[in-house]
C-alpha positions in Angstrom: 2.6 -17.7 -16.9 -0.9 -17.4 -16.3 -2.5 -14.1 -14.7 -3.0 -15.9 -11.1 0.8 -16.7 -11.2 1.1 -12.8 -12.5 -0.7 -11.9 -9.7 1.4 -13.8 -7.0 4.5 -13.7 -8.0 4.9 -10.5 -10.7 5.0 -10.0 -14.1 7.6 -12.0 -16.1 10.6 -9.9 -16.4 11.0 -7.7 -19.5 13.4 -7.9 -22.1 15.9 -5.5 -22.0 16.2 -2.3 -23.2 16.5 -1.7 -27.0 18.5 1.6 -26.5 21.2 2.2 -24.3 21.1 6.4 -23.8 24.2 7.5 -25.3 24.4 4.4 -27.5 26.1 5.1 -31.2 24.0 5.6 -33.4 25.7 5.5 -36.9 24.9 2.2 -37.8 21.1 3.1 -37.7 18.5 2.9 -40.2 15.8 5.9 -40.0 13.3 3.7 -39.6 15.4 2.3 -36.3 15.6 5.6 -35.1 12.1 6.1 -35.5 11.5 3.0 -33.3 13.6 4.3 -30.4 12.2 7.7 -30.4 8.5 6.3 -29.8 10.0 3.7 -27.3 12.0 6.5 -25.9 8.5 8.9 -25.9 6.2 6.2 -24.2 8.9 5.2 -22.0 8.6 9.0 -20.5 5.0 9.1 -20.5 5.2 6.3 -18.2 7.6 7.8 -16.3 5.8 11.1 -16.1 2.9 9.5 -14.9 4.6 7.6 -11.8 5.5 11.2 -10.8 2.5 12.4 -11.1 1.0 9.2 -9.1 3.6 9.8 -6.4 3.0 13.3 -6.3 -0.8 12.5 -5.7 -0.2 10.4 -3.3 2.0 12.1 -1.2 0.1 14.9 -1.6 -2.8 13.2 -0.5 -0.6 12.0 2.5 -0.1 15.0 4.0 -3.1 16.8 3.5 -4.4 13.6 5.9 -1.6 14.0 8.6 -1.8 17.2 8.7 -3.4 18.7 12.2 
């Protein structure tokens, strides 16, 4: 997919998850679980910062309606 296809009909879908939360986790190596943890950190920095954008925003939504 090429970006103007990106850009009209969405990114390809991802791949799914490589950690189900609450997932066993015996048959882990370290270095597996070291994998998951930075997947599982970035993955709430992105979250963090769609709160933060939506926060913003709304913010920014009522500070304009507001009479």
């Amino acid at each position: 997919m090429d970006v103007d296809d990106e850009r009209i009909f969405g990114a390809p879908p991802r791949r799914s998850a490589a950690h189900e939360v609450g997932q066993n986790l015996d048959d882990l190596s370290l270095h597996q679980i070291e994998e998951r943890i930075a997947l599982l950190k970035a993955e709430i920095i992105r979250l963090e910062e769609a709160r933060d954008a939506k926060r913003a925003s709304r913010g920014a939504a009522a500070a304009f309606f507001k009479i």
